[in-house]
N, C-alpha and C positions, 0 to 999 in steps of 0.2 A: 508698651510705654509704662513708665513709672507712675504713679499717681501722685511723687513728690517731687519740686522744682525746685533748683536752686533760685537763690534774688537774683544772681549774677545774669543767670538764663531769662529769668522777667524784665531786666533794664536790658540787656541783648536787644527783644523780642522788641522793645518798642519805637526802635530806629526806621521801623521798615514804613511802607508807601501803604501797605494792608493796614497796619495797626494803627494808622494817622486818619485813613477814609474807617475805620470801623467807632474810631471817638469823635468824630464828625457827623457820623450817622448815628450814635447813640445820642449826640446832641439833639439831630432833628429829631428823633423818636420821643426822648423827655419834654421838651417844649411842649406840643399841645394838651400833654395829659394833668397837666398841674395847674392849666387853665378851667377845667372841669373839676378837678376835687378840691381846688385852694380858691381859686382868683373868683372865679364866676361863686362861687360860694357866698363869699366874704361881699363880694359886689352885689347879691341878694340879699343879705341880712343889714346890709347897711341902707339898703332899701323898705327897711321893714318884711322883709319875707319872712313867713311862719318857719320855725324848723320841723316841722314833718314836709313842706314843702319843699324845703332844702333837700332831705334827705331823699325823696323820691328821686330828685334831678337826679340820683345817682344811677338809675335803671335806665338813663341814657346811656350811660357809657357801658351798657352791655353787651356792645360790639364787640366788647374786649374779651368776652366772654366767650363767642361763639364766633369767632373769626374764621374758627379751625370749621367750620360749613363751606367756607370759599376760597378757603387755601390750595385746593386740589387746582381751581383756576390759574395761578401763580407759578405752579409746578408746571401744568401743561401748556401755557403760553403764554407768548412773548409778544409785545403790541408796535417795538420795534425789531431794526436791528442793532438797537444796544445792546442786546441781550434780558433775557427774562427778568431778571432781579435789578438792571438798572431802569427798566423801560419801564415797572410798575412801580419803583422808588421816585420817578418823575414827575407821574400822574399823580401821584395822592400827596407829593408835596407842592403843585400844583394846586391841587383840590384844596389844601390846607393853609395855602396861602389866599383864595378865595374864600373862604370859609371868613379864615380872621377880618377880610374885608369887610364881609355882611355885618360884623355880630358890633361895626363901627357904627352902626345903623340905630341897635337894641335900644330900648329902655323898659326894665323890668316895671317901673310902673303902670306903661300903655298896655304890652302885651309881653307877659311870660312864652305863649303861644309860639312866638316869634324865635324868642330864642330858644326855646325847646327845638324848635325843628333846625334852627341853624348849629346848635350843640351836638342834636344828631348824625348832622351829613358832616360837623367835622371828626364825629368819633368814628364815623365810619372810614372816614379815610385816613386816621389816627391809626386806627385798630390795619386797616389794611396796611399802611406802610409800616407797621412793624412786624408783619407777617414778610416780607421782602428782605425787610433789612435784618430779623433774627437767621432768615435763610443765607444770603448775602455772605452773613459772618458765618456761619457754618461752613459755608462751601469753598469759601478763599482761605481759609484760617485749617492748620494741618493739625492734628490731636493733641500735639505737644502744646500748640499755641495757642489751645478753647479757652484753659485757665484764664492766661494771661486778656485776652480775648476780652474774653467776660467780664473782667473786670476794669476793664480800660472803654469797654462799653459804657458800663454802668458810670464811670466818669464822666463820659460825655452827655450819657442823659440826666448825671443830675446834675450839672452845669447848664442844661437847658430846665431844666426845673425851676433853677437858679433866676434865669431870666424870665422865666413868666409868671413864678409866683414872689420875686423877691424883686426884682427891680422893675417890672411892669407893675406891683402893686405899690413901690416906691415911691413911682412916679403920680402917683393920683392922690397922693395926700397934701394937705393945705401947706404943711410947713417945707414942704420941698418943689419939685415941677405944678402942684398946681394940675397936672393933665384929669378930663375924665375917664370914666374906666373904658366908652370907647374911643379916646383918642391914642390909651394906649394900645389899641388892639392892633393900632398902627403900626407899634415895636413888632410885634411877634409878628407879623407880614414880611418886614426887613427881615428876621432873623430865620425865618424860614427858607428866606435864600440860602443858608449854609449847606442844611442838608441840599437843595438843588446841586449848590457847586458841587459837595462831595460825588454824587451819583453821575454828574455828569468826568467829574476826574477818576471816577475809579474804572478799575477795567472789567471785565468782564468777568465771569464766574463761569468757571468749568460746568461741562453738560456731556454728559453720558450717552455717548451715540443709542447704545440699547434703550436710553433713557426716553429720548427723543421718538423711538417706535411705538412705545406705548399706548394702549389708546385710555380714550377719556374716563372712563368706567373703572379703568386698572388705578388710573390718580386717587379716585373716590374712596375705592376701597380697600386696595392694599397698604394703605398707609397704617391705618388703625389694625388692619387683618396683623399687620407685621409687630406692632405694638403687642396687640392682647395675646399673641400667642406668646409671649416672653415669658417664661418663669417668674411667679409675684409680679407682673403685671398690677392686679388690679391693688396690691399694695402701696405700689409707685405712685399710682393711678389716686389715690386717697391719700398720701400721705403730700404730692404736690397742689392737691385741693386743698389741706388745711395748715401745710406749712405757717404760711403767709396770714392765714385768717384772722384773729386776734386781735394783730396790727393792722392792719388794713380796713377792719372794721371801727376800729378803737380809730383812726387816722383819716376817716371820712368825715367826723366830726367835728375835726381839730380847730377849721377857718370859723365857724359862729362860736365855737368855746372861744377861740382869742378875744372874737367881738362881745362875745356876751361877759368878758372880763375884764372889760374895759381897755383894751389896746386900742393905741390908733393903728392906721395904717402904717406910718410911718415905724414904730417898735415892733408891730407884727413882720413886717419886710423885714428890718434890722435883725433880730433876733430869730426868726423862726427862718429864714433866707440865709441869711451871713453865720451865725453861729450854726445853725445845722448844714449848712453846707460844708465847711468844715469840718466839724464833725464827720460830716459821711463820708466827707473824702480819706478822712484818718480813717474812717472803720473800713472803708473799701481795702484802706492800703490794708492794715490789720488782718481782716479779711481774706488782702489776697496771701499774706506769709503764711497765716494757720492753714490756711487750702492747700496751698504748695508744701508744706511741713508736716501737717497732720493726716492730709487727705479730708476726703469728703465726709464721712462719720464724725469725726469729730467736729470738724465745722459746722456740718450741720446740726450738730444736738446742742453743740454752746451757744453757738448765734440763736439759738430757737430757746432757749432758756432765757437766755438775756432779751430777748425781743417781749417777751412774755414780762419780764421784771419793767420794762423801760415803758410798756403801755398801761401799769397800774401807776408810777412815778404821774402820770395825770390828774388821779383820780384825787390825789395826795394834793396838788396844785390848785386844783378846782375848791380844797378847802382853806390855803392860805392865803387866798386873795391875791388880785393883780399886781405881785412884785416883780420885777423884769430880773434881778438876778435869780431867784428861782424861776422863773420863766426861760431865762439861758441854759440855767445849769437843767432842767427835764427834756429841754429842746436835742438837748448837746449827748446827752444817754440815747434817748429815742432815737435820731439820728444814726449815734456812731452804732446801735444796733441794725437799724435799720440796711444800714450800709453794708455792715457782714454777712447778713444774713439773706441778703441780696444776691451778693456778689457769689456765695456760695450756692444759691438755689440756679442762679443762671447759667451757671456751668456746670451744674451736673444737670439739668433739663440738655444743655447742650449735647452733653457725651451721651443722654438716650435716644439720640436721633439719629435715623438711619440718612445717610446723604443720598439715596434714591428716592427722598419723599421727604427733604429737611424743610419746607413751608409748610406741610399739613401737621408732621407728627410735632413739631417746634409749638405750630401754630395751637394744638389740642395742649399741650403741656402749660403755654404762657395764659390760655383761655381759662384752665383749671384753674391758675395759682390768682386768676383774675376776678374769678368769683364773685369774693371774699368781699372784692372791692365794688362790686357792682348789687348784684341781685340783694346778698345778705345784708350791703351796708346802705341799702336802701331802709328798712326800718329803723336805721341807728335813729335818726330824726323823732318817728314815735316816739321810741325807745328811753329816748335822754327826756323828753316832756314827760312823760310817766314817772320815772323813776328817780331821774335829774343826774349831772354828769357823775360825779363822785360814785355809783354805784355799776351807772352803764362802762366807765371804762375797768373797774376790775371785774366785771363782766366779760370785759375784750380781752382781758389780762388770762384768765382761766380760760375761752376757750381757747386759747391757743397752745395748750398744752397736748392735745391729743396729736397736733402734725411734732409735738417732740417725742413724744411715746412711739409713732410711728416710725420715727429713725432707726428708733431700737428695734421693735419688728425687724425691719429689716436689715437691719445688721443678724438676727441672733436665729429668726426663720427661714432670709433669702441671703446668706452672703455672698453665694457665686454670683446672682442675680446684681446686687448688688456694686460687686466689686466688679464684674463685667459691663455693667453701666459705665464705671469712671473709666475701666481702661478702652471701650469701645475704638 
């Protein structure tokens, strides 16, 4: 396969029954996670919660991290007969709809306790349904289609982003619905129905009789056996762990800086929801032309340069005070970076997946690039009280230049490596 697409081939691709259940499911998949780094955030600090406290909650969502432990599960069995990928995309949307229930319950005042432990069993099944649903799309979707794939994903999950941290935070401000934070936890219960529907309309996903003989031992370990024996392996292997770092540490921060600059909820929604959601959407599209036209090398080292430029544009912000058109226009960069550089990493993690092991090795890849967001950007909280924001985000801004440097690596030490990744 080529590793350049035509547009004509990407508007083709999007007519089908696959590519409508695969932006339905990157819906469900965004929706809970912008609950834990935006919404519960911004619902703690306007509570009075310390920001190092803040930033610990973020070593909740370290499921996200190490998912790739119980992916092997997902691979070897199936809990109905819908099939493997839809019968575990049921349960944890299920779990996630229950979940959102509880947390209608919270109040950060009486007990954090409380919702630490209901944060955790929803990232746990956060983190699990997108170990199904990254496989899902792998398995239904043919090499031509991962680009397009990827990025019509990424659509749908930040459309679900959309709804939990932009119109469920909407909704709890004085000058609008009025709701509290958990009345709206309500919405995200409804909208968790989507992904249900989808998993229950799509069909099944191919299985490999030799697949299926397998025993349990062989899920465990040949996943990664198949990984590390690649050529530059372990460059992939670090350069998908720091791609994303920068931003995503620099971006863990973001709900108490709005608060601590005086937004309400109501401009924070506005602006940081509506303006960066367009944005992202333009940088996906952007994103997906340079993919399809340049190929992967150069998508990735722009988007990663620019990701880098659009997480110091904060630090710049943090010194001119809470104005909402500079507040648009750093929203509106970060974003349409964010978007590219997204849409780019998702579908070359895609093409280095083997599809006799695509929940563990998928699972090991999105766990790396999750890090960033979890373990490391848990001291962002310290971090910003020490130092104060203007210094910690061109902090974020710098490192994140070693997953660009990494590009190069591998372009100039592994190219076949490399270039056999995209055309896998």
């Amino acid at each position: 396969m080529s590793e350049k697409q035509s547009f004509g081939e990407l508007l083709r691709a999007l007519k089908s029954k696959r590519m409508l259940i695969v932006f339905l499911l990157g819906f469900s998949s965004g929706l809970p996670i912008m609950v834990f780094y935006k919404t519960l955030k911004i619902w703690l600090r306007r509570e009075g919660i310390e920001l190092s406290t803040i930033g610990f909650f973020s070593w909740i969502t370290t499921f996200y991290s190490f998912n790739f432990a119980w992916a092997f599960l997902l691979d070897k069995f199936s809990l109905t007969k819908l099939g493997r990928r839809r019968s575990w995309m049921i349960l944890t949307q299920l779990g996630l709809m229950t979940g959102f229930a509880s947390m209608t319950f919270a109040d950060p005042k009486v007990s954090l306790t409380y919702i630490a432990i209901v944060t955790l069993v929803l990232c746990f099944f956060s983190a699990t349904q997108d170990i199904a649903v990254d496989a899902y799309r792998r398995e239904i979707l043919s090499d031509e289609e991962l680009g397009v794939g990827a990025a019509l994903s990424v659509y749908g999950y930040r459309i679900g982003m959309l709804v939990a941290s932009g119109f469920a935070l909407w909704t709890v401000d004085k000058d609008t619905l009025g709701l509290s934070f958990q009345q709206s936890f309500w919405i995200l219960v409804f909208c968790m129905g989507v992904g249900l529907f989808a998993s229950l309309w799509a069909d099944k996903a191919p299985v490999s009789q030799d697949l299926e003989k397998k025993s349990l031992s062989s899920f465990i370990i040949e996943p990664f056996v198949d990984f590390f024996r690649r050529p530059g392996a372990a460059y992939v292997f670090f350069f998908i762990l720091f791609y994303k770092l920068g931003d995503a540490m620099g971006g863990s921060m973001l709900s108490p800086f709005y608060v601590d600059l005086g937004f309400s909820n109501k401009i924070i929604a506005e602006v940081t929801s509506g303006v960066g959601f367009v944005s992202t959407l333009v940088g996906l599209f952007l994103g997906g032309i340079v993919l399809f036209r340049l190929g992967y090398f150069w998508a990735l080292l722009i988007f990663g340069i620019f990701q880098s430029v659009s997480t110091a544009l904060f630090g710049i912000l943090s010194m001119t005070g809470a104005s909402i058109p500079a507040l648009s226009f750093v929203v509106a960069i970060e974003d349409l970076s964010a978007g590219m550089g997204t849409a780019a990493l998702v579908a070359f993690m895609g093409h280095l997946t083997n599809k006799n092991f695509t929940a563990a090795q998928y699972a090991l890849f999105a766990s790396l690039a999750s890090i960033s967001r979890t373990l490391f950007a848990g001291y962002a909280g310290v971090l910003v009280e020490k130092i104060s924001y203007a210094p910690f985000f061109v902090f974020c801004s710098v490192i994140a230049l070693p997953g660009v440097l990494l590009v190069l690596v591998l372009k100039r030490k592994f190219p076949e490596t490399f270039q056999s990744a995209v055309k896998r």
